[in-house]
BALUMDREN-908976 format. One record per residue (C-alpha): x, y, z; residue number from 1. Coordinates in Angstrom, 1 decimal. Layout:
<atoms>
<atom <X; Y; Z>; NUM>
...
</atoms>
This chain:
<atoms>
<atom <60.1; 133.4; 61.3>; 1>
<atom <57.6; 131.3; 63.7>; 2>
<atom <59.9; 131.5; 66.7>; 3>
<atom <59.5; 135.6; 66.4>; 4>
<atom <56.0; 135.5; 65.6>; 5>
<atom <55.7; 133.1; 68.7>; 6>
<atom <57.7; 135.8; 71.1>; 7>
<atom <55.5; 138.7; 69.4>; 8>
<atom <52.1; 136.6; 70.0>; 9>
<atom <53.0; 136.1; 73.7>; 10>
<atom <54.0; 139.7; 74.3>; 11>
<atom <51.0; 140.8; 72.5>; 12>
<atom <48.5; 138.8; 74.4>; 13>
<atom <50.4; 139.3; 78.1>; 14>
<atom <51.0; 143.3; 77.5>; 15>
<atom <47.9; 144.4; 75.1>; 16>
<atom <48.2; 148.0; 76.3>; 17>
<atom <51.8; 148.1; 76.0>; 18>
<atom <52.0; 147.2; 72.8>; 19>
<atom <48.7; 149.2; 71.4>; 20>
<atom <49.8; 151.7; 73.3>; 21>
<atom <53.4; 152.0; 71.9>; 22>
<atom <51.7; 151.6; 68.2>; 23>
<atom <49.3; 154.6; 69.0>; 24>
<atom <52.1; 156.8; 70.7>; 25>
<atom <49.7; 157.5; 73.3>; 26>
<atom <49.0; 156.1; 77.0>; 27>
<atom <45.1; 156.9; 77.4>; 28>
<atom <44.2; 153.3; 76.0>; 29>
<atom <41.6; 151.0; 77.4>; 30>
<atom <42.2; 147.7; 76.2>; 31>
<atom <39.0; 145.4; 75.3>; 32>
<atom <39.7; 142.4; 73.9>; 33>
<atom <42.9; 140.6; 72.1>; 34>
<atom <41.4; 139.6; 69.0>; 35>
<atom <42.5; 135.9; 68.4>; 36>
<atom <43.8; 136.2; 64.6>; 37>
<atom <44.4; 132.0; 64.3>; 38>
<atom <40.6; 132.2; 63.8>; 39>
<atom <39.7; 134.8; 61.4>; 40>
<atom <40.8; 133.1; 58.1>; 41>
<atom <41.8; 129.3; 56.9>; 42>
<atom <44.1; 131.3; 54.8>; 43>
<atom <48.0; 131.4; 55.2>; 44>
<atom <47.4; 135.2; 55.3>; 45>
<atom <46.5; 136.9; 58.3>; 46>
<atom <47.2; 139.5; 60.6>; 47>
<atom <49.6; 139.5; 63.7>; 48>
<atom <48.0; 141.0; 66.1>; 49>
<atom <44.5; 142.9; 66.6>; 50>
<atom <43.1; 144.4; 69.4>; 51>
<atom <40.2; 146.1; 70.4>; 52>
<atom <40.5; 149.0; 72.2>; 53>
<atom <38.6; 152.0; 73.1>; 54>
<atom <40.2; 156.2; 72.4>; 55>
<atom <38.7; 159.3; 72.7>; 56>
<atom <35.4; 157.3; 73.6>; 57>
<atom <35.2; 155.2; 69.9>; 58>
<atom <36.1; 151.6; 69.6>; 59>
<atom <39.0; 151.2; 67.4>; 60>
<atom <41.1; 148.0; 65.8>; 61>
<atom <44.8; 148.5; 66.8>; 62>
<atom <46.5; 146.1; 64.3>; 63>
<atom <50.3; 145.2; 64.6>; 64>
<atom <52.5; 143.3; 61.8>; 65>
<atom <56.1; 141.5; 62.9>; 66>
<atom <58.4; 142.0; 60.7>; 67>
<atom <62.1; 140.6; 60.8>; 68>
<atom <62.6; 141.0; 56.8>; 69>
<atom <61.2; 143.1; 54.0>; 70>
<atom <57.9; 141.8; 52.2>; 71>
<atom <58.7; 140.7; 48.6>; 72>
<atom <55.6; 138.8; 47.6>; 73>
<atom <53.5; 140.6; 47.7>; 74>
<atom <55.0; 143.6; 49.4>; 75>
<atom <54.0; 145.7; 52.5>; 76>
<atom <51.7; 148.1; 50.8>; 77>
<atom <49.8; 145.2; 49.1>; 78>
<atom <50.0; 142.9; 52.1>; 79>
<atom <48.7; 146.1; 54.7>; 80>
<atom <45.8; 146.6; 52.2>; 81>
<atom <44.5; 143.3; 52.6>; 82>
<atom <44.8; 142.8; 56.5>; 83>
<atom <43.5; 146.3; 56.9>; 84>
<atom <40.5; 146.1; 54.2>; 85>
<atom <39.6; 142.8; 55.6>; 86>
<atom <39.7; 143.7; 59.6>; 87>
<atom <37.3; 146.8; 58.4>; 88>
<atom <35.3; 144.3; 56.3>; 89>
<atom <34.9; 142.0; 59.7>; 90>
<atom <34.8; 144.6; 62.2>; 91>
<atom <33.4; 147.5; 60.8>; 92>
<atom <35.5; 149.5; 63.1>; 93>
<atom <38.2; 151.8; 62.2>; 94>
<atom <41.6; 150.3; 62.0>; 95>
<atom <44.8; 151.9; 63.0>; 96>
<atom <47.8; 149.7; 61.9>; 97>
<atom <51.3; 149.6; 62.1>; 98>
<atom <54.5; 147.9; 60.8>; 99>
<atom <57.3; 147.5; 63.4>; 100>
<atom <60.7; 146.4; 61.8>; 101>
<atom <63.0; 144.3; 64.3>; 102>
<atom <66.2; 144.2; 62.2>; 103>
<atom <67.4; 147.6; 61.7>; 104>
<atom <68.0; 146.7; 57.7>; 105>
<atom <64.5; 145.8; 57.4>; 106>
<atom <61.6; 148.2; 55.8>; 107>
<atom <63.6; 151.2; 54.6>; 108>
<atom <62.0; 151.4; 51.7>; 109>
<atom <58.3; 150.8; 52.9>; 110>
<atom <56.5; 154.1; 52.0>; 111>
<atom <53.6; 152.9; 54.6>; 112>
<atom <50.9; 153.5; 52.6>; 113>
<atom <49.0; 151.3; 49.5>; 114>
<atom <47.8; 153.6; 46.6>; 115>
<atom <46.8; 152.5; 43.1>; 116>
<atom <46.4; 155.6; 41.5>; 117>
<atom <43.5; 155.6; 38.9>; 118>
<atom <41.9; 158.6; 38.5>; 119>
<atom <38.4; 157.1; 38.7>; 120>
<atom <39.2; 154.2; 41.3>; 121>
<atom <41.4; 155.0; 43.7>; 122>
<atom <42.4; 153.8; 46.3>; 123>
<atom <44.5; 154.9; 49.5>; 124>
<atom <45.5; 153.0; 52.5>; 125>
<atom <47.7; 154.0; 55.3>; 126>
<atom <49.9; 152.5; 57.9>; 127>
<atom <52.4; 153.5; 60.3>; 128>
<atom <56.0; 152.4; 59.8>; 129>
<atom <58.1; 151.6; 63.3>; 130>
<atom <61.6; 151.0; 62.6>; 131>
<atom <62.8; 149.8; 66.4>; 132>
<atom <66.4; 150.3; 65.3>; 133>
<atom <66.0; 154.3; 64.9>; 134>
<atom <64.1; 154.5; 68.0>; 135>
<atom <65.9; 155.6; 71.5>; 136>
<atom <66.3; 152.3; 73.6>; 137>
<atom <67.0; 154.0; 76.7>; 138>
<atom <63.7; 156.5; 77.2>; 139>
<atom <61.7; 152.6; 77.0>; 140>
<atom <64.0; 151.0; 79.8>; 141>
<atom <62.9; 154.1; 81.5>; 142>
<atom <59.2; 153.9; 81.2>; 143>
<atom <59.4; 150.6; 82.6>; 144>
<atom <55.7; 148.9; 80.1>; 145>
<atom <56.3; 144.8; 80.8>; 146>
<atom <55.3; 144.4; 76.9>; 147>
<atom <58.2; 146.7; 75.3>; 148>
<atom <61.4; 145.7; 77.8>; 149>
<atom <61.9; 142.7; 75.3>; 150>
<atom <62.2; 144.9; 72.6>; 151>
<atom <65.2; 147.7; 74.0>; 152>
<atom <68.2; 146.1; 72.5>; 153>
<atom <67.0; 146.2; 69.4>; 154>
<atom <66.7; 150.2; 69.7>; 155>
<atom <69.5; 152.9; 69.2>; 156>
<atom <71.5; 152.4; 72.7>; 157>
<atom <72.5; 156.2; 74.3>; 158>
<atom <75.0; 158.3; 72.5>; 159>
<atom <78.9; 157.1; 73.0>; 160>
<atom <77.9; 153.4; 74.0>; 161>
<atom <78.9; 150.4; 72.3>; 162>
<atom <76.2; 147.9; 71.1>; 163>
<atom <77.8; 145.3; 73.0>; 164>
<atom <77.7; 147.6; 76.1>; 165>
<atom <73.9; 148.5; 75.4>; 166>
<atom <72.8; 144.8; 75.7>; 167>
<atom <74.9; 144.4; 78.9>; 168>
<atom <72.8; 147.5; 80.0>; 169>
<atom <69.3; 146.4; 78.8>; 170>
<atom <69.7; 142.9; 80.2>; 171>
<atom <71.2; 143.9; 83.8>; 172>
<atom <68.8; 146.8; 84.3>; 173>
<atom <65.8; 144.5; 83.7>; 174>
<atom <67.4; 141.9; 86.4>; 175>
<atom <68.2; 145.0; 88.7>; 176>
<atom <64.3; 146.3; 88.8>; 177>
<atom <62.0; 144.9; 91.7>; 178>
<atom <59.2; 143.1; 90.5>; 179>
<atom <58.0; 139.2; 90.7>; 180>
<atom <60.2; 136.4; 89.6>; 181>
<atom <58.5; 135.3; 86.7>; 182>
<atom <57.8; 138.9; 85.0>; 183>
<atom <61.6; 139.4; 85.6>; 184>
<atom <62.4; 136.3; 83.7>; 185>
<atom <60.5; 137.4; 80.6>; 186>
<atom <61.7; 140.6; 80.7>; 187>
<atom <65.2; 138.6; 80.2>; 188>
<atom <64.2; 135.5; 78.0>; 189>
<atom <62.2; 138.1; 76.0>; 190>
<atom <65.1; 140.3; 75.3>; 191>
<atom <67.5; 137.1; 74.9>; 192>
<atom <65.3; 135.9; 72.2>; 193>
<atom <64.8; 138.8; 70.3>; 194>
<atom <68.2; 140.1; 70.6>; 195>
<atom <69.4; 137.0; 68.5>; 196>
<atom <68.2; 138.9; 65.8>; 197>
<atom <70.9; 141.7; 65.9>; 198>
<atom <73.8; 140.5; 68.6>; 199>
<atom <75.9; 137.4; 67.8>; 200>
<atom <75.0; 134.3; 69.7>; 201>
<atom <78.4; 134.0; 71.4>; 202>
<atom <77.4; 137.7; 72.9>; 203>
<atom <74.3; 137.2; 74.2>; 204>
<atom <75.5; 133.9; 75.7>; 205>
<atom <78.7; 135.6; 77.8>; 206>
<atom <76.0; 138.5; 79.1>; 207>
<atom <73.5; 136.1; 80.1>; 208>
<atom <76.2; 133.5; 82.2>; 209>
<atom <77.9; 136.6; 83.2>; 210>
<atom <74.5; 137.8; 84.8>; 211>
<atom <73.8; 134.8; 86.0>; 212>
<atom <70.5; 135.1; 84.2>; 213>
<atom <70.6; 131.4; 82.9>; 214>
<atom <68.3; 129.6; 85.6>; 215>
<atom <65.9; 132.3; 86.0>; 216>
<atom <65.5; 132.3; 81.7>; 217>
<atom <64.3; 128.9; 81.4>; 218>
<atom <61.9; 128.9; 84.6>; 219>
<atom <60.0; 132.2; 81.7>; 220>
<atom <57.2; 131.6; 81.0>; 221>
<atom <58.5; 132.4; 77.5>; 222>
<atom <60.5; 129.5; 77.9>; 223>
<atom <57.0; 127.5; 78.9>; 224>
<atom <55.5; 129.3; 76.3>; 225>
<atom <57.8; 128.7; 73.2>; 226>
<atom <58.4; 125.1; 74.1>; 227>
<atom <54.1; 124.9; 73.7>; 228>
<atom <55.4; 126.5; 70.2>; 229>
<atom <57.6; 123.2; 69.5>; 230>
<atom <60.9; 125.7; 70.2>; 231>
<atom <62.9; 124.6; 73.4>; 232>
<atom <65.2; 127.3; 74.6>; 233>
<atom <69.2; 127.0; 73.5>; 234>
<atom <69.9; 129.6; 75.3>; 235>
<atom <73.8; 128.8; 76.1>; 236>
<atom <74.5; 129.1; 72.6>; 237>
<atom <72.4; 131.5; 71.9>; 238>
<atom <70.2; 129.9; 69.7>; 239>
<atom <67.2; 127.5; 69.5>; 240>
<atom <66.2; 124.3; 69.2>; 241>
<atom <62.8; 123.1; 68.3>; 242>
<atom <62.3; 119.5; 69.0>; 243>
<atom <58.8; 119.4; 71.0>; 244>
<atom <56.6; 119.3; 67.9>; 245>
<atom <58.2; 115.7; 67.3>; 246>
<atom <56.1; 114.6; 69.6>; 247>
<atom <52.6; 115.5; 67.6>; 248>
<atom <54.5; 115.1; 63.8>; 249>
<atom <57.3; 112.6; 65.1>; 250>
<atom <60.2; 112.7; 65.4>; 251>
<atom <62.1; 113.6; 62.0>; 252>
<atom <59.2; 116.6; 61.1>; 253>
<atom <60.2; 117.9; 64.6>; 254>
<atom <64.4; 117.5; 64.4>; 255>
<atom <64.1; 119.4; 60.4>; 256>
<atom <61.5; 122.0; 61.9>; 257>
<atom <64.7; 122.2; 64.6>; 258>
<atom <67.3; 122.7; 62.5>; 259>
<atom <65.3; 125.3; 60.2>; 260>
<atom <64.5; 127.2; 63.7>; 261>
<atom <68.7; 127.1; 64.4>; 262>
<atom <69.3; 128.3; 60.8>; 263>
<atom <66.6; 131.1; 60.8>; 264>
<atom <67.4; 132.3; 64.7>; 265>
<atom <71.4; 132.8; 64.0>; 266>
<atom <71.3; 133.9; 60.4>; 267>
<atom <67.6; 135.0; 59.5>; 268>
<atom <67.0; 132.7; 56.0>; 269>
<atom <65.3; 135.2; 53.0>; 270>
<atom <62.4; 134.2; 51.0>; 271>
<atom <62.9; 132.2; 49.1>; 272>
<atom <65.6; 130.2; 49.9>; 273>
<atom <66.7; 126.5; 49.3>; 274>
<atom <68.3; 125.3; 52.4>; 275>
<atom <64.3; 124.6; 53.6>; 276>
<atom <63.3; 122.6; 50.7>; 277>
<atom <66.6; 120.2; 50.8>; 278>
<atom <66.0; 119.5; 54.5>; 279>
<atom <62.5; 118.5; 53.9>; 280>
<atom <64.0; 115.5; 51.6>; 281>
<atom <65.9; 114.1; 54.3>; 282>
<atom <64.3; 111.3; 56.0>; 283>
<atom <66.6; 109.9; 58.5>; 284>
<atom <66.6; 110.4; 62.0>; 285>
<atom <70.6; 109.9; 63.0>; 286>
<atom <71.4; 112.4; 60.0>; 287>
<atom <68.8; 115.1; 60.9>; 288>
<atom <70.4; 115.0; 64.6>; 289>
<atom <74.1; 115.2; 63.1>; 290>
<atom <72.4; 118.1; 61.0>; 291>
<atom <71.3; 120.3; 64.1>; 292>
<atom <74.3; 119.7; 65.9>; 293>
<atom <76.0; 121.1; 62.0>; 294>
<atom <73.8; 123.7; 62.2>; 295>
<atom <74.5; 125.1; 65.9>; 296>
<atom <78.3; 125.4; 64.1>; 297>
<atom <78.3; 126.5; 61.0>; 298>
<atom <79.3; 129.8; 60.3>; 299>
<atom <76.9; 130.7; 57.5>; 300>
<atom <73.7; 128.9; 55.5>; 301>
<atom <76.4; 128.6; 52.7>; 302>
<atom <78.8; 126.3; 55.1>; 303>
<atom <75.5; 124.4; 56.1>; 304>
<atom <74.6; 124.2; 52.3>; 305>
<atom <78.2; 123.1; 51.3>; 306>
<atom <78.0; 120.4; 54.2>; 307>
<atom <74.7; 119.0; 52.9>; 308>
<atom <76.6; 119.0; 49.2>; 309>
<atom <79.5; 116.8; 50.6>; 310>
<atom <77.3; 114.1; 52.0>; 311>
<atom <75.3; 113.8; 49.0>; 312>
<atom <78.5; 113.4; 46.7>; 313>
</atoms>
């Protein structure tokens, strides 16, 4: 989902050592360079995130992959083995790479490795598997890294608290720490982004008013950041709308790239799936705006789908 990719990017190239750091498991990590990934390929296929960093005195590749949703063509393993065999082929550098699931329903059945088994050509790649959701939320609030804050709702909340109760948590002790105005507000944009993808949006919309956290949110530079992105915060309902881009593709590329954004913040759309293709056919401006407002009420992509059904009848 590009609005999750975008969050990841930013938190990646803000908090390199958090985030290599977290994928190694270790601290002693000296960042070099944030390896710009847009460039490497003209292919649709690339990494998330590489950085160069330096362990135990060697240079090394730390390479990170997103994921909201399992791989299905091709799969993880096949995927890994290509981002992995072509970093080494670029870099010549070892790479150590990692998955990290954000939905907790996501990758339970990634083995985290790639192996094609004949006896005279084999092959064997590796790869850490990060599932956030079986990971203890609580000992990251504590360690305080800017880069990982974002991530803590999406973690196992302490024993005996409710989920709801955990995101209260998460979001007021990252406005309760002392620190500068604009890293408190992506510590809560982050986490009121990403937290879409587990809590519903009427939830994260109560704790954020509640907090009083609204202002602060959209002065982020997340906020700066995602709206660079084409995706202007919606914050209030929990959600997103993307409507910047219409001003480079115009106006009705930029209200059905909204509306997908909507759909795929609030319900997470599989590959494939038809609700994409039917809103690229439509070609009129006043509909596509009815649409997005549709889509900010539906219940599921099915009511959305059923919608679209009765206006073509």
């Amino acid at each position: 989902m590009a609005q999750f990719d975008a969050i990841s990017k930013h938190l990646i190239q803000t908090y390199p050592h958090d985030i290599a750091g977290f994928t190694l498991g270790r601290e002693d990590v000296e960042v070099l360079e944030v390896i710009d990934t847009e460039q490497l390929t003209v292919s649709a296929s690339r990494a998330d995130s590489l950085i160069r960093v330096r362990v135990d005195g060697h240079e090394v590749l730390v390479h990170s992959e997103f994921q909201t949703t399992d791989s299905t063509n091709p799969d993880m393993p096949r995927r890994m083995a290509g981002y992995i065999g072509r970093a080494i082929e670029r870099h010549g550098v070892a790479v150590y790479s990692s998955v990290i699931y954000l939905r907790p329903d996501a990758g339970k059945r990634d083995p985290g490795q790639y192996l094609q088994s004949h006896p005279v050509h084999r092959v064997h790649v590796q790869y850490r598997v990060i599932r956030l959701s079986e990971l203890q939320g609580q000992e990251i609030l504590d360690a305080g890294h800017a880069g990982l804050i974002a991530f803590a709702p999406l973690m196992r909340p302490p024993q005996g608290m409710t989920s709801r109760a955990w995101l209260r948590h998460c979001m007021h002790t990252a406005n309760a720490r002392s620190m500068a105005m604009p890293e408190k507000a992506d510590y809560l944009a982050g986490m009121s982004l990403l937290s879409g993808l587990v809590y519903a949006p009427e939830t994260i919309s109560e704790i954020v008013s509640k907090e009083g956290m609204m202002d602060l949110i959209r002065e982020s530079s997340f906020a700066q950041y995602l709206t660079r992105e084409g995706i202007e915060q919606g914050i209030e309902q929990g959600i997103e709308r993307g409507i910047e881009k219409g001003i480079e593709k115009g106006v009705e590329q930029g209200l059905r790239e909204s509306i997908l954004a909507v759909l795929e913040t609030r319900f997470g759309l599989p590959a494939p799936h038809p609700l994409p293709a039917r809103i690229e056919t439509i070609d009129n401006v006043q509909r596509l705006k009815t649409l997005l407002r549709t889509a900010v009420q539906v219940s599921s992509p099915e009511e959305f789908g059923q919608l679209l059904d009765r206006e073509q009848s």
